[in-house]
LODRENDO-482015 format. One record per residue: residue in three letters; x, y, z of N, C-alpha, C in turn. Coordinates in steps of 0.2 Angstrom, whole numbers, plus 5000, padded with zeros to 4 digits. Last residue first. Layout:
BEGIN
ALAXYZXYZXYZ...
This chain:
BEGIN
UNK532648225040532448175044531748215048UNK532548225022532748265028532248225034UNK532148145010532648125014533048155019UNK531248215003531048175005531748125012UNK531248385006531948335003531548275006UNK531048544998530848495003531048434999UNK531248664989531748634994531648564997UNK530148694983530648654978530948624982UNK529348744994529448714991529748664987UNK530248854995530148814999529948754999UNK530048934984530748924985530748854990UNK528648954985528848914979529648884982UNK528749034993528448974998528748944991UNK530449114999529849134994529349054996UNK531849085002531449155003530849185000UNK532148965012531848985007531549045009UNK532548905025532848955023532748995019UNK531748785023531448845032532248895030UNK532348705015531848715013531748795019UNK533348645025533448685018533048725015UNK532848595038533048655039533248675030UNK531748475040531948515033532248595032UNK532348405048532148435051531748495044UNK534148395043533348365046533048435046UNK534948405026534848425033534048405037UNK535448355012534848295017534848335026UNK536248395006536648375011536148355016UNK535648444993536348394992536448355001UNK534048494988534648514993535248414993UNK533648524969533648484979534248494981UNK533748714966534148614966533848594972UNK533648834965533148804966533048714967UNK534748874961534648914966534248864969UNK534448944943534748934948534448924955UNK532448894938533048944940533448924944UNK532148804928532048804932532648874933UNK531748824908532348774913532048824918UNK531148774894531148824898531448764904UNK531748754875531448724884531548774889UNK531748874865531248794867531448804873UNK532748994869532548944863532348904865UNK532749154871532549094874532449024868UNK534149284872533249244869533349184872UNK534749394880534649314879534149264877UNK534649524880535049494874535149414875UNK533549574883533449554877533949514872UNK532849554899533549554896533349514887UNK531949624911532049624906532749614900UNK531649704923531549634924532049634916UNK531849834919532349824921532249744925UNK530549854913531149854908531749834912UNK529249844919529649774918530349794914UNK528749974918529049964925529449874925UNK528549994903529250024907529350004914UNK527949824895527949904901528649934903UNK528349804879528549784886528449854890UNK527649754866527449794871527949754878UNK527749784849528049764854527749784857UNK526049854840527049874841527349804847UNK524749874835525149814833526049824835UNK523549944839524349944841524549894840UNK522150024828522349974832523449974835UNK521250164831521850144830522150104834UNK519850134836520050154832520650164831UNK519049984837519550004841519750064834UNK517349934843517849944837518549984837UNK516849814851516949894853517649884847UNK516649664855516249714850516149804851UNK517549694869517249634864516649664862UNK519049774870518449774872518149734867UNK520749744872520449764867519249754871UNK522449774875521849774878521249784874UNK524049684869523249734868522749734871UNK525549644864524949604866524549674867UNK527049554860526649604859525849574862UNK527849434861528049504861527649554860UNK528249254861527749324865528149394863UNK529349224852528649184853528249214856UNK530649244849530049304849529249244850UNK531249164847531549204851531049244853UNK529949034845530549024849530749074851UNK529449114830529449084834530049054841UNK528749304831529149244827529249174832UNK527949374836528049394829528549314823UNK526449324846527349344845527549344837UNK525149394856525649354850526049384850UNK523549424865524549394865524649374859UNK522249534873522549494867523349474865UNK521249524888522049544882522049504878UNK519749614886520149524886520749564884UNK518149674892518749674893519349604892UNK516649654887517149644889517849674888UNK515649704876515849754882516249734886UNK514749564874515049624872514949684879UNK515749424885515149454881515149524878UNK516649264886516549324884515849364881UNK516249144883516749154887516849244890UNK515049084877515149144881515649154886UNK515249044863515549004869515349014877UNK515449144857514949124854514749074860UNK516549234862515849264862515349214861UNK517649154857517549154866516649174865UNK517149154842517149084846517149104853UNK517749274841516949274839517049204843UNK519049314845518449324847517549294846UNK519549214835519749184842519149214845UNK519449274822519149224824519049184830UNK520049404826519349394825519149334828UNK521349364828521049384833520449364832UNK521549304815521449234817521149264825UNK521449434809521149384805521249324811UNK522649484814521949504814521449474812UNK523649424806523649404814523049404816UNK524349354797523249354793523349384804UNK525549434786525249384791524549384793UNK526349404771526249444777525949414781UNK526149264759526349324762526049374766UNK525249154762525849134758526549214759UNK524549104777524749164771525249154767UNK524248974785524549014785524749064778UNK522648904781523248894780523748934783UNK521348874792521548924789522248894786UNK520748844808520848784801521248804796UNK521348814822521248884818521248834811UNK520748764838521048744833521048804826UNK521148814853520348784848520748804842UNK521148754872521448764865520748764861UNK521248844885520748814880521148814874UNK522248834901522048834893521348814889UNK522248824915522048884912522148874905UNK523948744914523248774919522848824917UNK524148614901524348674907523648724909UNK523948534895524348494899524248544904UNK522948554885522848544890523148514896UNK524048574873524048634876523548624884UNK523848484865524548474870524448534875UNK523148544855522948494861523248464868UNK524348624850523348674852523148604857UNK524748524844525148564847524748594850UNK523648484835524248424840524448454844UNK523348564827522748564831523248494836UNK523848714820524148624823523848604829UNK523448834822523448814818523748734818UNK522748904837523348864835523048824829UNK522048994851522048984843522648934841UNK521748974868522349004863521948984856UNK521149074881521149024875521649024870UNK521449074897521949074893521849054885UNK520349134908520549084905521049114900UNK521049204924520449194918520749174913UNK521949234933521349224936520749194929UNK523549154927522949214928522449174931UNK524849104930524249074933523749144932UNK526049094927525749154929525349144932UNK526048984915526648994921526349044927UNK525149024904524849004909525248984920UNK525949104896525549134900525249114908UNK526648984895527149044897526549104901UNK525948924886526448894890526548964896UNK525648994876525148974882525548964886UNK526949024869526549084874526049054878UNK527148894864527448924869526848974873UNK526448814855526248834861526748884867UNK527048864841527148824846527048784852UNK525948954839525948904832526448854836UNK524649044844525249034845525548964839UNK523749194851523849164846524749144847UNK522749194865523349194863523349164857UNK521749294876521649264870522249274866UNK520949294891521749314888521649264881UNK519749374898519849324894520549354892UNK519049484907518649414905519049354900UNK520149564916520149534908519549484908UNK520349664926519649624927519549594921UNK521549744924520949774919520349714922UNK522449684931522249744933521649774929UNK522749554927522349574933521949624934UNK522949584913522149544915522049574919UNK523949624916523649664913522949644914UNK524849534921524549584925524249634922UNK524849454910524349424915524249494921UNK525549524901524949494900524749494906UNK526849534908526449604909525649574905UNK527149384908527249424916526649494916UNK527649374894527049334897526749374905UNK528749464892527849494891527449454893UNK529449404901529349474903528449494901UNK529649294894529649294899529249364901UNK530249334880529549314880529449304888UNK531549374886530749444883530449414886UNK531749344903531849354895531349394892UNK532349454916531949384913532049394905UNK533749464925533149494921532849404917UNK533149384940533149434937533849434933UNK532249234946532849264946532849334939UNK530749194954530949194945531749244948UNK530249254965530649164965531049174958UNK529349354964529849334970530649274969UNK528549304957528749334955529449324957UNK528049204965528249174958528649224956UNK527249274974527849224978528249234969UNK526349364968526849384971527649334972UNK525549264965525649294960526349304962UNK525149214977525449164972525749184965UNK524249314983524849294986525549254980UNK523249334972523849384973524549364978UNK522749204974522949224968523449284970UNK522349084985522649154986523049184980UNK521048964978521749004979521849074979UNK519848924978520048964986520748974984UNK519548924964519548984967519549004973UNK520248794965520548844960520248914963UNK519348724972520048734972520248784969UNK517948724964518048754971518848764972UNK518648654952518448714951518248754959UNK518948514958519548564953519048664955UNK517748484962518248504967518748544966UNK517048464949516748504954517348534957UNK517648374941517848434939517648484943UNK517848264949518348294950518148364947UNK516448234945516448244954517348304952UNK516448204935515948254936516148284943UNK517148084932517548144930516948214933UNK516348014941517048014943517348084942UNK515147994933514948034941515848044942UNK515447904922515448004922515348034928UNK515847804928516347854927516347924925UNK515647704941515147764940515647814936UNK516147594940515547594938515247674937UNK517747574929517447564938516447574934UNK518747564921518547504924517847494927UNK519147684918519447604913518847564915UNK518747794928518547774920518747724917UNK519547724940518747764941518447764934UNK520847684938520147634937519647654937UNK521247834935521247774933520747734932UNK521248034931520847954935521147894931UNK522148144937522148104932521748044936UNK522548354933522448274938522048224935UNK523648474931523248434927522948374935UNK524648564935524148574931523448534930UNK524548584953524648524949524048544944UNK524748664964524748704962524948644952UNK524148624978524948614977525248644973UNK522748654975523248704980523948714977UNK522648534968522648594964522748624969UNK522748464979523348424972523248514967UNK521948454986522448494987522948464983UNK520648424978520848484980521448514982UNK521048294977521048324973521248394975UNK521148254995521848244991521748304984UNK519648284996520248334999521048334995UNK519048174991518948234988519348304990UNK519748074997519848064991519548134990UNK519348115011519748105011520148115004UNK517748095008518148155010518648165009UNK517647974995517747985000517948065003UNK516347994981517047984984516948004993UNK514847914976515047964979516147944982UNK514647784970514447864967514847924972UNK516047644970515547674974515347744971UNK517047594964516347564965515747614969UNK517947684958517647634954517047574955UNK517847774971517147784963517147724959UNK518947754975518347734981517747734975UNK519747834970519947764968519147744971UNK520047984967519547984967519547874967UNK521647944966521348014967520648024970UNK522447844963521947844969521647894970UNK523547924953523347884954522947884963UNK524148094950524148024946523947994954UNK524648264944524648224947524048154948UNK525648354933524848304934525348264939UNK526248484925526348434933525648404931UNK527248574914526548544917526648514921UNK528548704917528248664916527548614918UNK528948824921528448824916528248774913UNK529748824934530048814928529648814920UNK528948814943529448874944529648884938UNK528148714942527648784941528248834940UNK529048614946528748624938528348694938UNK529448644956529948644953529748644947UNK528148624966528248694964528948704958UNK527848464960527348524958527748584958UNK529048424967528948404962528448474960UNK528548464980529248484978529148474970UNK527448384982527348464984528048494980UNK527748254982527248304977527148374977UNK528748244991528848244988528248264980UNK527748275001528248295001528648304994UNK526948155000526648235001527048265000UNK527448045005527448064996527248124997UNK528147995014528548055012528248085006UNK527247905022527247985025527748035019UNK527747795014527047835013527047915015UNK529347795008528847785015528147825011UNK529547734992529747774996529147775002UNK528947624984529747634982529847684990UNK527547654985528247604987528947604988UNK527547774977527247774987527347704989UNK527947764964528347814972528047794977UNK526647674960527447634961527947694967UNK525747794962525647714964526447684967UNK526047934960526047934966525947834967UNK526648024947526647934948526647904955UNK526748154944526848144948526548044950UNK527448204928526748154932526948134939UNK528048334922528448264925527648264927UNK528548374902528248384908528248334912UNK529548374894529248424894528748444898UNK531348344902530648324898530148394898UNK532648394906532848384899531848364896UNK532348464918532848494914532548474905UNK532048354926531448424924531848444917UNK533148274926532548254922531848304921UNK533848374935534048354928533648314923UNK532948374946533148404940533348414936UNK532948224951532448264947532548314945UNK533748104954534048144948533348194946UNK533248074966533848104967534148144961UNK531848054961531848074964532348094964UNK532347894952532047974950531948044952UNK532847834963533347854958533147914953UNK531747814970532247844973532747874966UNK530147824956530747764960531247834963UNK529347884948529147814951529547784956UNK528848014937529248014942529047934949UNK528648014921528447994927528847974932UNK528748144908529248094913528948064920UNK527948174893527848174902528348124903UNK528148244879528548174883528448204893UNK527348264864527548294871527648234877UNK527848274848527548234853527648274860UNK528948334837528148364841527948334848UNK529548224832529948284837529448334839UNK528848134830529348144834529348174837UNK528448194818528148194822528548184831UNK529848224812529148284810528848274818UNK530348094809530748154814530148204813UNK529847954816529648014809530048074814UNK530547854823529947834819529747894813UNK531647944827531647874824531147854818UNK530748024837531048054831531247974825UNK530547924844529847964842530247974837UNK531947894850531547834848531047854843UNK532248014856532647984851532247934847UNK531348024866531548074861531848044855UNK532047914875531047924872531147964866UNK533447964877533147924873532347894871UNK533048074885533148074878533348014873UNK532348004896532048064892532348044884UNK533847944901533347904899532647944895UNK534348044904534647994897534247954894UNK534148114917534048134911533948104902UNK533147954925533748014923533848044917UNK532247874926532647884933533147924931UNK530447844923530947894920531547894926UNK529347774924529947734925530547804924UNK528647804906528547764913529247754915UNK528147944900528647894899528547884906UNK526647984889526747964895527147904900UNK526548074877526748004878526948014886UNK525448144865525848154871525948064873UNK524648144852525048224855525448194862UNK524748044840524448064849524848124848UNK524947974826524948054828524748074834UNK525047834825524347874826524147934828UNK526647814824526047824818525447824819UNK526947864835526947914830526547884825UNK526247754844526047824845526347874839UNK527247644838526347644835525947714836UNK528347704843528147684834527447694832UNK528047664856528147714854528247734845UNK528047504854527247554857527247634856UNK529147474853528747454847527947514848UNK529847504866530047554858529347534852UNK529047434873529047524874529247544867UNK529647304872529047334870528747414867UNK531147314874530747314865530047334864UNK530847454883531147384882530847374875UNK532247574889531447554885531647494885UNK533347584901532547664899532147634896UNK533447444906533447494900533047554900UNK534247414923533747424919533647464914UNK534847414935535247434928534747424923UNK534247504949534247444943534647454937UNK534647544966534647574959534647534954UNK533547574978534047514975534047544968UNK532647594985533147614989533847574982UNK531347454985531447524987532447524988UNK531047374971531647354975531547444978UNK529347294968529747344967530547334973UNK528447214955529047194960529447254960UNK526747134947527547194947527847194956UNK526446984945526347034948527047094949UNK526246864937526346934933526446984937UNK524846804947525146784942525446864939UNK524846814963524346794959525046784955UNK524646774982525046794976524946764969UNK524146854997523846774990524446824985UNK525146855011524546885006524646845000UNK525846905027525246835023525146895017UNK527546995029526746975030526446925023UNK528846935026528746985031527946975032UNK529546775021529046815020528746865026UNK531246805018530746785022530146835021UNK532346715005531846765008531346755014UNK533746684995533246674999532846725002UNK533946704977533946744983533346714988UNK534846644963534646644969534546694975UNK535846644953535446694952534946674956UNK537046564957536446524954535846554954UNK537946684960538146634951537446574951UNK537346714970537346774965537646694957UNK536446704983536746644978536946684970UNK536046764998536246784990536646734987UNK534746795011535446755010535346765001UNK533946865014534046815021534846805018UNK532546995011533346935008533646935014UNK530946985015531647035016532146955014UNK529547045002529946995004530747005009UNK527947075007528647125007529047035008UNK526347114997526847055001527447094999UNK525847224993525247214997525747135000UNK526547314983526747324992526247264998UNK526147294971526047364975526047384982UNK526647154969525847154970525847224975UNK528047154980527847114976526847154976UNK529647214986528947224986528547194982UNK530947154996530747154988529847174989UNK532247215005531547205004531447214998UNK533847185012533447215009532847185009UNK534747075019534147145023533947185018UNK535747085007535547045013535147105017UNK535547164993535847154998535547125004UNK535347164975535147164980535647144987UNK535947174962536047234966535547224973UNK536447034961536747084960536847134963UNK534946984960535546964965536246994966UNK534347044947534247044955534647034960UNK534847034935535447054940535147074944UNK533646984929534146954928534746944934UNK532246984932532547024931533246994934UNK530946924932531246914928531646974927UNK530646784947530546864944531146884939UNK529746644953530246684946530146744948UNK529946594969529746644964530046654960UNK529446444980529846464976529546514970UNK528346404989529146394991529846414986UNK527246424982527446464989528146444992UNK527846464964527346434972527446454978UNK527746454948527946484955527246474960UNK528346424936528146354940528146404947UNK528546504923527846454925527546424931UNK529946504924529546554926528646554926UNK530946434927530546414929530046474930UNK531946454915531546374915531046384919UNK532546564922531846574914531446524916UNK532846594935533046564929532446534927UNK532946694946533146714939532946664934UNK531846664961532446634958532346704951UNK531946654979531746694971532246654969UNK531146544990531846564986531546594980UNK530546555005530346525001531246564995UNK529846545021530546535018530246555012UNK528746625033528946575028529546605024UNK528346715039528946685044529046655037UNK526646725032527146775036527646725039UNK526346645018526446655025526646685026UNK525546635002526146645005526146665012UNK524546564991524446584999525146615000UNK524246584975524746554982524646594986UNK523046584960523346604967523646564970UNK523346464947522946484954523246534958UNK524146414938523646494937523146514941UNK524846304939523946284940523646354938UNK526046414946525646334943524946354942UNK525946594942525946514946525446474944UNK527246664932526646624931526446574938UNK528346774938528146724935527446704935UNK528346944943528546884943528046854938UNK529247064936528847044935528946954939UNK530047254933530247194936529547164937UNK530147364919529747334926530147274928UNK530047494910530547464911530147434916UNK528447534902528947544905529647504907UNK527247564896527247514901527847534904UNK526747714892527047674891526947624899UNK525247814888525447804892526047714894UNK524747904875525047854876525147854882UNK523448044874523948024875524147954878UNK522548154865522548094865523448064868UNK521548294869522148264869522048194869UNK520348394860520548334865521148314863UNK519948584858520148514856519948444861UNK518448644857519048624861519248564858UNK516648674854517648664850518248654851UNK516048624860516048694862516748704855UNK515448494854515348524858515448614858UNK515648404840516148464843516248504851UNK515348274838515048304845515548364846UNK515948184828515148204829514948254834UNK517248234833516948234825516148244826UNK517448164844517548254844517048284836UNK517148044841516848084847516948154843UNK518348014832517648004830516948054834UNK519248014840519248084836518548084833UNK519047914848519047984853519048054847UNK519147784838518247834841518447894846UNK520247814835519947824833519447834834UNK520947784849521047824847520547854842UNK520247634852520147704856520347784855UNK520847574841520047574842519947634846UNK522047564844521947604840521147614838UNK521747474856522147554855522047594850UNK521647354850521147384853521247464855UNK522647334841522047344838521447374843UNK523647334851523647384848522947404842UNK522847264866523347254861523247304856UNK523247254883522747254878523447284873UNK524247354896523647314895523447324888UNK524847444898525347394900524747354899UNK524647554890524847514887525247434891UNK523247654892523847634895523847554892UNK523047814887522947744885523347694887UNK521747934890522447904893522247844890UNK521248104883521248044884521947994884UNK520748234892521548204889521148144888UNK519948304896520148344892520548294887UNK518048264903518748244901519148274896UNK516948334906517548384908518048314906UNK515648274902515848304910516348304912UNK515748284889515248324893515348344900UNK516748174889516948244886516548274891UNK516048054893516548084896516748164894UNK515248054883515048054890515348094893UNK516048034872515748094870515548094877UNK516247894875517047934876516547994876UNK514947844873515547844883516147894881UNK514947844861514647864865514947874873UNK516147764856516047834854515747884860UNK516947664869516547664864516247744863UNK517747654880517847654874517647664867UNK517247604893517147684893517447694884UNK517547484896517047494897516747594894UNK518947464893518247414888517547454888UNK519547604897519747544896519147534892UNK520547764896519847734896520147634894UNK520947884910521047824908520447774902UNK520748054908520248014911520847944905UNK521148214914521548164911521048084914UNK521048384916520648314920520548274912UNK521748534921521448484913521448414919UNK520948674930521448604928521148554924UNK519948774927520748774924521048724924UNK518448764920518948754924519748754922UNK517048904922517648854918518148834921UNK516248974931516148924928516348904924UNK517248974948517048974941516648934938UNK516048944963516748934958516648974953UNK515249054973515149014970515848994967UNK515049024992515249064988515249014981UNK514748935004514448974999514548994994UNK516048915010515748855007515148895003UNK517349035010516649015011516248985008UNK518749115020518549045013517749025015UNK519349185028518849205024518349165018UNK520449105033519849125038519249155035UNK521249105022520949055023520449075029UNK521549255024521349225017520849145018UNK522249255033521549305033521349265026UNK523449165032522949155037522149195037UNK523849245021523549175019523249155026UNK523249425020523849375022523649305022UNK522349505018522949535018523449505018UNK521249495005521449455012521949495012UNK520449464995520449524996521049525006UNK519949354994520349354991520849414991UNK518949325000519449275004520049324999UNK517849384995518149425000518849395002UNK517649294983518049374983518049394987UNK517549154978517949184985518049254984UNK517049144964517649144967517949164973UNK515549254972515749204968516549224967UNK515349334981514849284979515149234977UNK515949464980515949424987515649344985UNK515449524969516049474970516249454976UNK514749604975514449574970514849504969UNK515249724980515049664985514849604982UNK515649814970516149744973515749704976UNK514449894972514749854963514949794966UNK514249944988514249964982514149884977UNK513749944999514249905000514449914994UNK512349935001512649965004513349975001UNK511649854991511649934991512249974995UNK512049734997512549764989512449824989UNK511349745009512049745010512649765003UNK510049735002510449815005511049785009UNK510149614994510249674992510249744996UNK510049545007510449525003510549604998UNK508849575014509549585018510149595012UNK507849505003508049605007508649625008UNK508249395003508249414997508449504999UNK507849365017508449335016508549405010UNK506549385014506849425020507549405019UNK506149295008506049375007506549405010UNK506549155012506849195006506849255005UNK506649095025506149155024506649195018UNK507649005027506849015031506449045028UNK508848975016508449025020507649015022UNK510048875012509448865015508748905018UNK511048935007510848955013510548925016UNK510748884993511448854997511348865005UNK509648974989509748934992510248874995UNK510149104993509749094997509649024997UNK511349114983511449114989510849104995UNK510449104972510749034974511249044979UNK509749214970509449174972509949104974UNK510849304969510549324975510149244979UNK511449274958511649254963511349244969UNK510249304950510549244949510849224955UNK510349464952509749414951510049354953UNK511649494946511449494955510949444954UNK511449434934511949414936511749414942UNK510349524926510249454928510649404932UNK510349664927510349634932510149554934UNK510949774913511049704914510949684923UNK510549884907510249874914510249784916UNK510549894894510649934898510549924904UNK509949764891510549774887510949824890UNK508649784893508949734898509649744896UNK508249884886508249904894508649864895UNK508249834873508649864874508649904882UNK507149714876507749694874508349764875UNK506149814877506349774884507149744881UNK506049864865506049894869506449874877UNK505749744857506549774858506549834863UNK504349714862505049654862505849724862UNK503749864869503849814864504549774867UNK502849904884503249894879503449854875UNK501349974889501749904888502249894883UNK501150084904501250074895501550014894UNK501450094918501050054913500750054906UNK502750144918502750064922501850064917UNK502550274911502950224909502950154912UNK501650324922501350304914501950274909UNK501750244936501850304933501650274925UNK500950164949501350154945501450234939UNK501050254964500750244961501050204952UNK502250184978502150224972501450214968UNK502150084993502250094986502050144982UNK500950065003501650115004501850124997UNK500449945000500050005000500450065000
């Protein structure tokens, strides 16, 4: 009754575009929106009343309080990572795109056109194909229907990765008799053996394993792990010229057929590849995968001959492939950066490492691994039991949904299901659950703390293309970018952007839709592929901006009136980033800036006389520590958390 009489504009009835052009002017479907999905996560007794509160605290409080809502915008606004996390609120909303790529395994189950397009729907980016199972007719089955998928079902346009996942160098036992499981006892004797003739005939008083100079490198009081740790053999006594090892059995457990054998603490002479691996890395170049996921990796040598193998098969493709290093054994661990050094990204392979080394040390050594790849611009995934409790069950465990989430704190481009899609029962609920946590994670990060550390940590002067990837991202922050749109034909600049970690997505364009694929290794990309040929002369740059614009808009990545930087490099490798533009989406720019752009406040970060050719290496300074102090006093020196990170020594006491 208090209310206003209506006025002769509230009751004239306006036309369609009438209304179309109020709403255009008076965009309030956003607050609307939030308002009402804070009420209901709230639960609110009384909506009204909730609804009232809610908007005379925006009146009060102005624009910003609007982003209290969503991504944590007050947690963000923190002074320091204790206010930060006492500001964190189960309310608040996530993004709605995610930055970590989510790598799904597929086996029998998950295969077929339709299950692979399932999975896309609910955030699969990479497809994994692991080769220590099933035959190449069946693999190339997987491949084909994964393009097939993308064929019938574009969805948004994004690409997908298709990646190999090798078997590896292993140690295996034998066949037992009758192909029944053995019982083995805890106190029980029994004898490894080497010799072939008996690799059929394993029982509870005697094991084949098929690794020749076990007796060699093992030592009285060592421990054989057999079946992922689930039986521990400890060596009693060595018969090295009858390739004999006595053992006591440390605990009961059924021992089947084939089972992988790990030696903690033991370094093997083992070949980086075996016949297999070469022949399975053949078959990845001739079905053009974009990434190869080398198992077993214990040192630089071993990388380069992966390299060496790919290029063998086609030097084109080869030399393209993107070679993740799986990080599995002490040997890999002591030689980690000289194997950051030489691959293009490392997996953090927490199955086989969490034998090989104490359970309490894997955290540790995931957190080091992560920041020595974030510092270096290279990708990290982190691997296995993520979400393991879904391949029977729909919902994960807390415990399983906190490990994701802090596998993306740690700062891990990428994360990876196993049996959850090969095998298990519920695999779109799998990939649907990780992309939910991923996306709560990503925006309880302290983005300005973590901008700040990386700066802190990067050693001065930077290289160009270093420098301009730094003023891109500060450019987003400071202009509120809905969008950083990279044209790239190596990936570098994603690469380089993404190092940075902007608050908003990274889409890139790429005419090599392998290359543009390989691009989901890193945090925050969209690849989408440019069909177009390259120009016989001059360059189409504006020509492939547009096109990157019209897709974010079409995708709604972006609306008009937004704010996006735009990045490219003139050339590639020394110049892969050097210019970039703040441009407004659907606002016509009257004179465009095509010049180099390095700010004046980075010019003395900035060193032009060292270009950067391909691999991006770690900065001095940042080495594991050499001399295993407790207590992790190497690390509680660092001057930065990343520094600190890198530090942490699974072998400080």
């Amino acid at each position: 009754e208090s209310a206003p009489p209506p006025t002769a504009s509230m009751r004239d009835p306006m036309s369609k575009q009438d209304v179309a052009e109020y709403l255009n002017k008076h965009d309030f479907t956003k607050p609307l929106e939030q308002a009402v999905n804070a009420a209901i996560l709230a639960r609110a007794a009384d909506p009204q009343a909730f609804l009232l509160q809610w908007f005379a605290k925006l009146s009060a409080n102005g624009s910003n309080a609007m982003n209290d809502t969503e991504q944590q915008g007050e947690a963000q606004r923190a002074v320091c990572k204790l206010d930060h996390n006492r500001k964190l609120d189960i309310y608040s909303q996530p993004s709605r795109l995610r930055a970590t790529g989510i790598i799904c395994t597929i086996g029998p189950k998950t295969k077929a056109v339709e299950q692979l397009t399932m999975l896309r729907r609910a955030g699969m980016n990479i497809v994994r194909m692991n080769f220590s199972h099933g035959s190449y007719e069946y693999h190339g089955e997987v491949i084909d229907n994964a393009r097939a998928s993308v064929a019938a079902e574009p969805l948004d346009g994004r690409l997908l990765a298709i990646a190999l996942d090798t078997k590896g160098p292993e140690i295996r036992t034998g066949m037992t008799a009758g192909g029944d499981g053995v019982m083995l006892e805890k106190g029980a004797r029994l004898l490894v053996t080497t010799d072939a003739s008996q690799k059929d005939a394993c029982s509870a008083s005697q094991i084949y394993m098929d690794y020749a100079n076990l007796p060699k490198v093992m030592s009285v009081g060592g421990v054989i792990f057999v079946d992922d740790g689930l039986i521990a053999l400890k060596v009693a006594a060595i018969d090295a010229a009858a390739g004999t090892l006595e053992c006591e059995v440390v605990n009961s457990g059924l021992l089947g057929s084939k089972k992988g054998c790990n030696l903690p603490e033991v370094d093997v002479d083992l070949p980086a590849l075996s016949a297999k691996d070469r022949d399975d890395l053949a078959f990845a170049v001739s079905k053009d995968v974009d990434m190869v996921f080398a198992s077993f990796i214990r040192k630089a040598s071993d990388v380069h001959e992966v390299r060496a193998c790919l290029v063998a098969a086609d030097p084109v493709v080869g030399k393209r492939i993107r070679i993740i290093s799986k990080i599995e054994n002490h040997e890999g661990m002591r030689n980690f950066d000289e194997i950051l050094a030489a691959t293009d990204g490392v997996m953090v392979a927490r199955g086989d490492l969490g034998i090989e080394i104490p359970s309490e040390k894997v955290f540790l050594a995931q957190k080091m691994m992560i920041a020595k790849c974030n510092v270096a611009g290279k990708p990290c995934i982190c691997a296995t039991q993520m979400l393991e409790s879904m391949t029977s069950n729909p919902r994960p465990t807390r415990a399983e949904a906190s490990d994701v989430a802090n596998a993306v704190l740690d700062g891990a481009d990428c994360v990876m299901l196993s049996g959850e899609t090969a095998k298990g029962a519920y695999p779109r609920e799998a990939v649907a659950m990780m992309d939910l946590v991923c996306k709560e994670a990503e925006a309880a990060i302290f983005i300005r703390r973590e901008t700040e550390q990386m700066t802190l940590t990067m050693p001065k002067p930077l290289s160009m293309n270093e420098s301009v990837a730094k003023a891109v991202v500060d450019a987003a922050h400071s202009h509120a970018a809905r969008l950083i749109l990279t044209l790239t034909t190596t990936g570098t600049s994603a690469r380089l952007i993404s190092k940075y970690r902007p608050t908003c997505p990274i889409m890139t364009v790429c005419r090599d839709s392998h290359i543009g694929s390989s691009l989901h290794l890193h945090r925050g990309t969209l690849p989408f592929h440019y069909p177009e040929p390259k120009p016989e002369s001059g360059d189409d740059i504006e020509k492939r901006i547009d096109f990157g614009i019209e897709l974010a808009f079409a995708n709604g990545f972006c609306k008009k009136g937004d704010p996006i930087v735009v990045a490219w490099g003139w050339r590639s490798g020394v110049a892969s980033l050097t210019s970039f533009r703040m441009i407004k989406v659907g606002v016509r720019e009257t004179a465009k800036s095509l010049v180099s752009v390095v700010p004046k406040e980075l010019e003395e970060l900035c060193s032009f006389a060292t270009p950067q050719r391909g691999a991006l290496v770690a900065p001095e300074g940042l080495e594991s520590p050499t001399g295993h102090a407790g207590r992790q006093n190497a690390a509680q020196d660092a001057a930065t958390t990343y520094g600190h990170r890198c530090k942490l020594d699974i072998y400080s006491q």
